[in-house]
C-alpha positions, -999 to +999 in steps of 0.1 A: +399+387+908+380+393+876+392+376+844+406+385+811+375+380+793+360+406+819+383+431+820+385+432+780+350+442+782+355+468+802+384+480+783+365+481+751+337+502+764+369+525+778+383+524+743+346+535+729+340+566+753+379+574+745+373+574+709+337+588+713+344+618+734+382+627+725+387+647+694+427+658+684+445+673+709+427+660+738+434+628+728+471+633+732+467+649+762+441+621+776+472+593+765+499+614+779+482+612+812+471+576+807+511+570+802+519+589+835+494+576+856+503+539+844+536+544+841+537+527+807+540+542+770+505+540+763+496+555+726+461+549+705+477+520+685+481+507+716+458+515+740+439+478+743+465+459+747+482+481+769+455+487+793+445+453+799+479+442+806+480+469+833+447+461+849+453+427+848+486+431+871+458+445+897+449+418+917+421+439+944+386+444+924+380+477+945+416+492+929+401+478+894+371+494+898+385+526+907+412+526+881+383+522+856+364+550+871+393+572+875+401+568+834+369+572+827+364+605+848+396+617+832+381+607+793+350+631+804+373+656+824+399+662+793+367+665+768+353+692+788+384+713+795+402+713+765+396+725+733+395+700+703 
């Protein structure tokens, strides 16, 4: 189990490749997936908070990881594939 210190690490370095990589409309396409795939109404305003409340309801560190890797692929995949 990884604590709260740890994951607000990781979800800062999400929130800088977010804010890094998504320009306009990607970045409401990137949340409205976020939203779907946490099931949770995740905007920017409220992305932090948000996220580490979700990841701290996951209790296996392999499911952690993966959720991390799986926003993060979708952050690179969205920036890619969509227009600005």
């Amino acid at each position: 189990m990884m604590s709260a210190s740890d994951i607000a690490i990781l979800v800062n370095l999400l929130d800088g490749w977010q804010n890094l990589f998504l320009k306009g409309n990607q970045r409401g396409m990137f949340f409205i997936w976020l939203s779907d795939h946490a099931k949770m109404e995740i905007h920017a305003e409220t992305f932090k908070e948000k996220l580490s409340e979700w990841l701290l309801g996951t209790t296996d560190a392999k499911a952690l990881y993966a959720e991390i890797f799986t926003i993060h692929a979708e952050i690179l995949w969205v920036s890619h594939r969509t227009k600005p």
